[in-house]
N, C-alpha and C positions, 0 to 999 in steps of 0.2 A: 760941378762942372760936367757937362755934357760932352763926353767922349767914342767915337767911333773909333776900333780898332779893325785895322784891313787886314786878314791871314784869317786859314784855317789849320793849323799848325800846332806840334808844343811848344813852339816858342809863344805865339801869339796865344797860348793859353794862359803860360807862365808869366808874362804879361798882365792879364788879367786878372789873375791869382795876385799878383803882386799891386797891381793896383786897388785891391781891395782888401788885402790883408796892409795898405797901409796908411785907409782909412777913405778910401775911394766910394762911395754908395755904389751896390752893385745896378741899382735902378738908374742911374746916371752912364751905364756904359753897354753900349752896342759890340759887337761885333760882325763883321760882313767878310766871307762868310758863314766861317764858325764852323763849329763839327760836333761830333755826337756830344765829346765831353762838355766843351761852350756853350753848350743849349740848352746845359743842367744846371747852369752857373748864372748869367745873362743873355739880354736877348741876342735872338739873331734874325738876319736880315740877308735875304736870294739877292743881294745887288752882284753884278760885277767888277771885284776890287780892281781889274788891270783896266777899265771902262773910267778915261776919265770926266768925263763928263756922266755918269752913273751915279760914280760917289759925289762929286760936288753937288750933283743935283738933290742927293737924297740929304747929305750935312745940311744944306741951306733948307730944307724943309722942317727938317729935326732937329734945327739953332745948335747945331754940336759947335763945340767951343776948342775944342782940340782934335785931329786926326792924328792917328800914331800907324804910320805904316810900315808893315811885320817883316813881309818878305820884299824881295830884292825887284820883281816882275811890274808891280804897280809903279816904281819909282822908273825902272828904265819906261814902260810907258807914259810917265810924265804926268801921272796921277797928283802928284805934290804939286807940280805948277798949276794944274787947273783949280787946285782947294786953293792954292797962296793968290792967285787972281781973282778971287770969289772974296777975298778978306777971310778964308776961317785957317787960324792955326794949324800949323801942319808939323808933326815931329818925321821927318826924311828928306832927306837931300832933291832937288831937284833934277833933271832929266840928265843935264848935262852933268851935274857933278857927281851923278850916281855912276857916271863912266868911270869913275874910282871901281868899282868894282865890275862893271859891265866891259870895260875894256884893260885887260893886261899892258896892252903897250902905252896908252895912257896912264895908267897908274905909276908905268915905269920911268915914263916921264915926266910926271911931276916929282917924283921921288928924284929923279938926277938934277930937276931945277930948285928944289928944297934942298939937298945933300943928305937926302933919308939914304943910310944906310941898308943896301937890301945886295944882294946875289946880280950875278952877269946874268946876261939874257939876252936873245938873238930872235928876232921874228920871222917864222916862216910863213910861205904861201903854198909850198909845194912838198910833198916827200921828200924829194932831193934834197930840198935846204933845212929840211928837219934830218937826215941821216947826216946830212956835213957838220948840222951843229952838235948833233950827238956824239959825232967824231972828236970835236972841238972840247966837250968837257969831260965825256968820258962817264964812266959807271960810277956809282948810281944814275941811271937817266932821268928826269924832272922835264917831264912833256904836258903843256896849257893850253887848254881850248880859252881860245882870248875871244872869251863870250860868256853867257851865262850857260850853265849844265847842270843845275840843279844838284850842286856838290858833288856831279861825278866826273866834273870835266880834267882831272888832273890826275896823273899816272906820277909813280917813283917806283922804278925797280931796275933790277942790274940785267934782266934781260932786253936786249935791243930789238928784238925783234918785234916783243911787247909794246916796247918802244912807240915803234912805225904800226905798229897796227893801231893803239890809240889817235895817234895821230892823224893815218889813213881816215879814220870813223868822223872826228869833227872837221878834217878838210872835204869830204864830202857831204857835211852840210853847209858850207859856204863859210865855215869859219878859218880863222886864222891862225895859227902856234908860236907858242913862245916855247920855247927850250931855255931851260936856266941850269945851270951849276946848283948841284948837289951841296945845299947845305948842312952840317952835320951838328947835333945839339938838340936840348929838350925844346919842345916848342908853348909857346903859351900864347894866350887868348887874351887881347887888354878893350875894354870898350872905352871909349871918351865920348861924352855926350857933347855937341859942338853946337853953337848958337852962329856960326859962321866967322865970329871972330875969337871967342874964348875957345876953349876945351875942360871939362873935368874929367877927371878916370874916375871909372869903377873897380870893380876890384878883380886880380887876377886872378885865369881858369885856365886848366887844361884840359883838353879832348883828345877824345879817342877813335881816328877816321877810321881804322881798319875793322875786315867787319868779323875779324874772331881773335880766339886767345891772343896777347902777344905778338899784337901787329901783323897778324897773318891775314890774307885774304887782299880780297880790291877792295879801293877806297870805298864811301861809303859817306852820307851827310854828317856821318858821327852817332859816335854809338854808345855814351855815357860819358860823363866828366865830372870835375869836382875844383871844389876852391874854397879856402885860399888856397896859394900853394909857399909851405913854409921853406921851401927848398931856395927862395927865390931871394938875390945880394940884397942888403939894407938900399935902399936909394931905386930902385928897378923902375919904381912904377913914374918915381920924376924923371929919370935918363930919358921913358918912354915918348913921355908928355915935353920934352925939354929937344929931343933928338928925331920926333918922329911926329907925334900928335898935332904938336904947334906949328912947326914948318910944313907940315901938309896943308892945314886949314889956311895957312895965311898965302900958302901958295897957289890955291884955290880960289880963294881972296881976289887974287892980283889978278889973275884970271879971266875974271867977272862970275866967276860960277861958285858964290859961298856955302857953304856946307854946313845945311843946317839939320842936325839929325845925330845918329850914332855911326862913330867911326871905328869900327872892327878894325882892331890892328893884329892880324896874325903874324906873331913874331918864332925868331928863335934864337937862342942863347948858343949861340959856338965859341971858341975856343975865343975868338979873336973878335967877340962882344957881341952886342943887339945888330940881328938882321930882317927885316922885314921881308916874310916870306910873299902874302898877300894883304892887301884891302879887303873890306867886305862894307858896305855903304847901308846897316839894317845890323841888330841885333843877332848873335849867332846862334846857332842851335846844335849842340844841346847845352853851351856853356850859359846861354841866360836862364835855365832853369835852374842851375845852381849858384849864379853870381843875384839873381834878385831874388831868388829865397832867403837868401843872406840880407836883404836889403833893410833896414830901418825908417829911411827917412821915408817919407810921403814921395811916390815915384810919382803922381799929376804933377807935383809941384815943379820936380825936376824939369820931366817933358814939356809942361809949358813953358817953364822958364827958357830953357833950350829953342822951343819953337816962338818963341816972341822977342827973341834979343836980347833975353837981361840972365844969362849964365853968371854973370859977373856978379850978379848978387848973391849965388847960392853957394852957400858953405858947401865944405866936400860932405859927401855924401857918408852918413851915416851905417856898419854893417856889425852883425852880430860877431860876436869871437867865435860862434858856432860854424863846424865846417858841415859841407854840402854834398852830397854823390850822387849824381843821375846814374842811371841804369837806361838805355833805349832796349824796349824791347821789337824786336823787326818778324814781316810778313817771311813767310815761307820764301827762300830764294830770294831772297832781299841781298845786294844791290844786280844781280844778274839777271833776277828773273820778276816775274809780277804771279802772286798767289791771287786767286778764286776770291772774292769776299765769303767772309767768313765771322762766325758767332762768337765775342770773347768774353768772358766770366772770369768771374774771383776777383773783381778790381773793389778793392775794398774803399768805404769812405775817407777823407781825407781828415788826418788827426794830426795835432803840432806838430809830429815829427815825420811822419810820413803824408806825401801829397802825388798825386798821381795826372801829370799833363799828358791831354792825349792831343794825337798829332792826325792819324786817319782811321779816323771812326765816321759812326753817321746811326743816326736811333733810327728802328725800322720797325714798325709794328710791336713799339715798346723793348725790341732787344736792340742791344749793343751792336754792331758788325763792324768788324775790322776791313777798313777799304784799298789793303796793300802797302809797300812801301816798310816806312819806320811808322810804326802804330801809335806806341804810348812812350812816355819816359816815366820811370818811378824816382822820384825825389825824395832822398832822406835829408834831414839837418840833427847835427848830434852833437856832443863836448868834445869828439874824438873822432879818427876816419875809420877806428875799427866799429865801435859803435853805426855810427852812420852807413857803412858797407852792410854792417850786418839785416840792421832793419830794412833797405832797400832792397838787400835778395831775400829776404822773408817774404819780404810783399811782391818781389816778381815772382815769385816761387808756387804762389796762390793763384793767378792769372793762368786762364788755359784757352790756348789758342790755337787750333790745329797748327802744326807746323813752324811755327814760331821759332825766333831763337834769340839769341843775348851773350852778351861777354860776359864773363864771370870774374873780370880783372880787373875792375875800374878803379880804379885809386889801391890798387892793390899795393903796390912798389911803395906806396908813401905811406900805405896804415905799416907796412911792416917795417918801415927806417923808423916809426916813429913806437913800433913795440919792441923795438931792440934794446 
C-alpha cells in the first residue's frame, strides 16, 4: 500500500516508525515534508502539506492509496476534502469537523448537544469579559485561544494578571477566549480511531505540558509521556468510548460533518468522574510516540480501515504488556524563546528498546542541525517504567546540543508507586 504521510514532526515520525515496525515496506511510504530524521528512514518530498490542491495533485501522480495527516494545520485548510474528492483515502477529519479542535466554542458545543461531560465555559471577545469570567470561576484561571496555537495557546495559573495578559496576546490576533473552570485531577490522553460512524480506542497515555521539573514553567507542546497508565479504574477506557468517544462522532454525524480520522480525547479524572478537558482532531504529540510504540497490530491496516468505513471489522487493536517513556528533548529557550540553529550529536542508532523521533531537525551538508522548538523525543520500551526511564535518560544524556534542555521527571511518580 502506497502511503503519504503529511507532517515534519515526532509525531509524524513515530508514525512512521510504527508503520514499519509493523510490517509496512519502508519503500511504500512518503512523507511531505519530513525532516532530518525522516529522510534517513523514507523518502521525502518539498510539497506543501497545508496546499491542498499540492498534495492531491502529487497522491494522484504517485497512486498513494492512503493519506494520513499528522498535524492539525493541513486539515483546518481543508487538505482531507480535496484528497476525499479526488477518490484517494484519507486518515483526518475534514475542514469542518476538524473544528473539533480548531474551534473551542464548537467543540463545546457539540459536547452540550452529545452530554460529554466536560467543565463551564464562558466565550470572550474582549478583556473585559475575559476579567468578568475570571471573576466568575475564580483561581486557578484556565484562559483558551479558541483557535489553533501550536500547543501554546492555553494558560492555567492562580495569577490574574497572567491571566489577562495571555489573553490580551490572542485577542490581539483576532482570536476569540474561552475561559473555563479550573478542573482539578490526573489528566490522561485516550485516542479512538473513527470511521465516522464507529470508534476504537487505543491505549491510554499521559503527558507532560509544563516545560520543567514538576509542573513548573509555561505550557509547552509536551515534554515527554508514557503509557499505559496502571493507575487507571478497571472499565476507564469503555466509560470513555461509551460517555465521550461515541456521542461525539455520532453527533458529528448528525451534523453532516462525519469524523473520519483520530479523535484526541484529552481528559481528566476528578473527584466527581471523566471530564473532558479538550479535543484535538490528529494524533498527539508526544503521547503517540509512546502509545504506538506499544502498538502490535499492523497500524496500515488500522488507518485504512478507519479511512474507508469499515472500523467495524477491526478487532481492538493489539499492544505489548511493555510499558513506554518519551523524553522531549527542547531548543535553548524553548517555549519563550527561539534558539539559533544549531549542530546536534550523540543520537545513537535505534535498537528494540530505545528509538529516537525527531521532530526539528533538517541534514545540512551531511550534519544534523537542530531547527528550534521541541527537537527530538527519545523513546524507551521496557518490562518496567523504572527500566524504561533509565534507558531513555542514558540515551538523552549522550545527545549534545548547545543549550538544550529536558525534564528529568517523566513517569517518575509511577516508576516509584510501582518500586514501593
Amino acid at each position: 500500500m502506497k502511503i503519504l504521510v503529511l507532517g515534519s514532526g515526532a509525531r509524524e515520525h513515530a508514525i512512521i516508525k510504527a508503520l514499519i515496525r509493523t510490517g509496512t515496506d519502508p519503500e511504500e511510504i512518503t512523507c511531505a515534508p519530513g525532516n532530518g530524521g525522516i529522510s534517513q528512514e523514507v523518502k521525502t518530498v518539498s510539497i506543501d502539506a497545508n496546499n491542498p490542491e499540492a498534495v492531491t495533485n502529487w497522491a494522484l501522480a504517485a497512486s498513494t492509496e492512503l493519506v494520513v495527516i499528522g498535524p492539525e494545520a493541513p486539515l483546518v485548510a481543508g487538505v482531507s476534502d480535496a484528497l476525499r474528492a479526488a477518490g484517494i483515502a484519507v486518515f483526518g477529519p475534514s475542514k469542518a469537523a476538524a473544528a473539533l479542535e480548531g474551534s473551542k466554542e464548537f467543540a463545546k458545543d457539540v459536547m452540550a448537544a452529545a452530554d460529554v461531560p466536560t467543565g463551564m465555559a464562558r466565550k470572550c471577545t474582549s478583556l473585559s469579559e475575559v476579567e468578568s469570567a475570571l471573576d466568575e470561576y475564580g483561581a486557578p484561571y484556565v484562559v483558551k485561544a479558541d483557535g489553533l496555537a501550536a500547543g501554546k495557546g492555553v494558560i492555567v495559573t492562580s495569577d490574574k494578571q497572567a491571566a489577562l495578559d495571555h489573553a490580551h496576546t490572542f485577542l490581539t490576533h483576532g482570536m476569540e477566549i474561552l475561559v473555563e473552570e479550573f478542573l482539578d485531577g490526573e489528566e490522561v490522553s485516550l485516542f479512538f480511531l473513527s470511521d465516522g460512524t464507529s470508534v476504537v480506542p487505543l491505549s491510554p497515555a499521559q503527558d507532560f505540558k509544563r516545560a520543567y521539573n514538576f509542573d513548573k514553567g509555561p505550557n509547552t507542546g509536551g515534554m515527554g509521556a508514557y503509557s499505559p497508565l496502571p493507575w487507571l479504574p478497571e472499565g476507564f477506557v469503555k466509560e470513555v468510548q461509551d460517555r465521550v468517544a461515541l456521542p461525539t462522532v455520532r453527533e458529528l454525524a448528525r451534523l453532516g460533518t462525519p469524523f473520519v480520522g483520530l479523535l484526541y480525547c484529552g481528559l481528566i479524572v476528578t473527584s466527581k468522574g471523566i471530564r473532558v478537558i479538550e479535543f484535538n482532531a490528529r494524533f498527539g504529540d508526544p503521547e503517540t510516540q509512546v502509545v504506538l510504540r506499544r502498538l502490535v497490530t499492523p497500524l496500515s491496516h488500522l488507518l485504512h480501515n478507519a479511512a474507508t468505513g469499515h472500523l467495524a471489522e477491526v478487532n481492538e487493536p493489539e499492544f505489548t504488556k511493555d510499558v513506554a517513556v518519551t523524553v522531549v528533548l527542547a531548543s535553548e529557550g524553548y517555549p519563550v524563546t527561539s534558539a539559533p540553529n544549531r549542530e546536534i550529536t550523540g543520537i545513537v542508532p535505534d535498537t528494540n528498546s530505545v528509538e529516537v523521533a525527531h521532530a526539528a531537525t533538517k541534514l545540512e551538508d551531511g550534519k544534523l542541525i537542530a531547527t528550534g522548538g521541541r527537537v527530538l523525543s527519545v523513546v524507551s520500551i521496557a518490562d518496567d517504567f523504572h527500566e524504561a526511564r533509565r534507558a531513555a535518560y542514558e540515551a538523552i544524556c549522550g545527545i549534545e546540543l548547545e543549550g538544550s534542555h529536558y525534564r528529568t521527571d517523566i513517569a517518575l511518580k509511577v516508576d516509584e508507586v510501582q518500586n514501593v
